[in-house]
N, C-alpha and C positions, 0 to 999 in steps of 0.2 A: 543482626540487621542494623545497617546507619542509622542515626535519628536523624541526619540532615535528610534536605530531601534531594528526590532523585530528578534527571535531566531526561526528558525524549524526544531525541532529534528523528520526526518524521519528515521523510525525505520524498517528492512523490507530484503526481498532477490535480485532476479535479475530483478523483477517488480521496484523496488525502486532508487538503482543504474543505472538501463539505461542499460542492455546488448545489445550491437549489434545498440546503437543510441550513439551518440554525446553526450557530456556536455548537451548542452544547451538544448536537448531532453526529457532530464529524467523529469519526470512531476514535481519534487518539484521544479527542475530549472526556467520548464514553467510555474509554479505557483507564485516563487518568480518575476518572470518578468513583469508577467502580476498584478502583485499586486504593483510592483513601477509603472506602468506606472496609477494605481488609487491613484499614494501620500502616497503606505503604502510601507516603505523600511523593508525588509525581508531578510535575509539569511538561506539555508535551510544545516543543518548538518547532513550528512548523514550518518546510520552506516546500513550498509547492504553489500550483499555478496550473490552473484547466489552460489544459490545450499545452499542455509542457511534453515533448521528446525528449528523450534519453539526452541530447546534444544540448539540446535549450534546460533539462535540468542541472546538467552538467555547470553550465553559465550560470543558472541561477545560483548556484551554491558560491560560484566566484563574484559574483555580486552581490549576496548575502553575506558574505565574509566569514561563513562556516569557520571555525576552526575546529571545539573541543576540546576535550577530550567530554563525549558525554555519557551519561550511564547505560542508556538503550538504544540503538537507533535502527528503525525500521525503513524501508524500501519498496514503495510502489509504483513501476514504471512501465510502458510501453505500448501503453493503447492506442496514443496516439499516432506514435511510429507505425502502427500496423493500419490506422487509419485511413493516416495520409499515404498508405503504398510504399512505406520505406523498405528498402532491399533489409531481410529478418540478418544478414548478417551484419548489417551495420546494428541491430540491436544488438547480438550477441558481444560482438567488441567493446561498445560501450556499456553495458550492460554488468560486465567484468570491470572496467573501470570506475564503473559508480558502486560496486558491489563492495571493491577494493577501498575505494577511498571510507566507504560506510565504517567496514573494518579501522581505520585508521581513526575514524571522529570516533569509534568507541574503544579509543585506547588500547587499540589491535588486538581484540580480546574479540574471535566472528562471535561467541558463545552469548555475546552482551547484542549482537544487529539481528532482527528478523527480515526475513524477505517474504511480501504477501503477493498471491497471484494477479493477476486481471480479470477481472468481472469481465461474462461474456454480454458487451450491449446490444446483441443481434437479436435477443426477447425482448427488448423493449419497446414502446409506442414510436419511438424516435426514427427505429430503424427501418419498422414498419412504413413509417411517413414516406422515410426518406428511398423506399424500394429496395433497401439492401436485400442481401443474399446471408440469411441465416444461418445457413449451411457451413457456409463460406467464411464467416466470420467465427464460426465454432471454429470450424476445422487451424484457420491460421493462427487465434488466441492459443488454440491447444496444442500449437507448435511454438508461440512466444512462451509458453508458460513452463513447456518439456526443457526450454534451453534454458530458462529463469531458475529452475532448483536443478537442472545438472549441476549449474554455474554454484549454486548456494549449497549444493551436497561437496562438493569438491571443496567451499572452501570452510566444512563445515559448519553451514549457517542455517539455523532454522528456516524451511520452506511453510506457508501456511498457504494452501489453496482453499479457496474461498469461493472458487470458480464453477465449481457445481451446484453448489449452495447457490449462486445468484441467477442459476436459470432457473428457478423456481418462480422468479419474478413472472417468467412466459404465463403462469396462471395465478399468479398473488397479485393485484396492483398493487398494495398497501406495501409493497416492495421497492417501490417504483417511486420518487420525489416528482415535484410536480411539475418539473421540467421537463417531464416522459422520458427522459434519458437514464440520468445519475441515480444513485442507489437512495432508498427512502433511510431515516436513522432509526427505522426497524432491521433496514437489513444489515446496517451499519453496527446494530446490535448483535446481528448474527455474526457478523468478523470476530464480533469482540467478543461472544462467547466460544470460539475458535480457538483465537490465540490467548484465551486469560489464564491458563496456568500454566504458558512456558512462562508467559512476562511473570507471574504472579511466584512462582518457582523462581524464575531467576533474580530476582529483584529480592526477596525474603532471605535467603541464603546467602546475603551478604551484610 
């Protein structure tokens, strides 16, 4: 294993950034911490933004001035696209091109990018508020998320669904941040006990 430490470019909307938790809440935080505390030093860079599309993350990566090459880079996108009513194959298209370019920030190496699903926010207080259709929003996240790891199995990229695990929230509040909406950094904790021995494996082995 390197003694320098390692780079993680998390790529992503308000799942990524931490809406409505703390620093130290947001899962790549709670993954960089709990990966020093195994000997593997990490920083995670984050370029995300609530209420980001696939198209507006796209941008934000060209106004962040991404370049790389970094050691991990992870990918969570498309709630919002399916929020706002965007036609699912305009996620799919882009979706490959942010998948692709991840690939490329981590030194065209898929084996170093993870791709995580989308939390379904049709159990939360939020949705409830707002009259949505539960149903509804299962059913279309679980056709964002089928096209999300086809896309990540094709181009051999870790898929991590997370996505069943967070409709547990429908009977946990302590799941639930106090926005009624965004994931508490309990369950932020749950992602990260998910993904912590691909990263924890892939990151040790070198």
């Amino acid at each position: 294993m390197s003694d320098k430490g390692f780079v993680h470019l998390a790529l992503g909307d308000s799942y990524t950034i931490g809406e409505a938790v703390n620093v130290d809440e947001r899962w790549p935080v709670q993954l960089a911490h709990r990966l020093r505390k195994d000997s593997i030093k990490i920083d995670p860079v984050i370029v995300a933004t609530t209420g980001w599309t696939t198209d507006e993350l796209m941008s934000g990566i060209v106004k962040a001035d991404v370049e790389g090459p970094y050691d991990f880079v992870s990918l969570l996108i498309g709630v919002n696209n399916q929020y706002r009513g965007y036609p699912i194959d305009q996620y799919e298209k882009e979706f490959k091109e942010l998948l692709d370019q991840a690939i490329q920030f981590a030194d065209g190496n898929p084996y170093n990018v993870m791709v995580v699903s989308i939390p379904d926010y049709g159990v939360t207080p939020f949705a409830k508020k707002k009259m949505l259709d539960p149903e509804k929003i299962a059913k279309e996240l679980d056709n964002y998320n089928a096209i999300a790891e086809k896309i990540s199995k094709l181009r051999d990229v870790k898929f991590i669904n997370i996505t069943q695990g967070s409709r547990k929230a429908a009977d946990n509040p302590s799941l639930i941040a106090s926005d009624g909406l965004h994931p508490s950094g309990k369950m932020y904790k749950m992602w990260v006990d998910q993904m912590y021995d691909h990263v924890f494996n892939n990151l040790s082995s070198r």
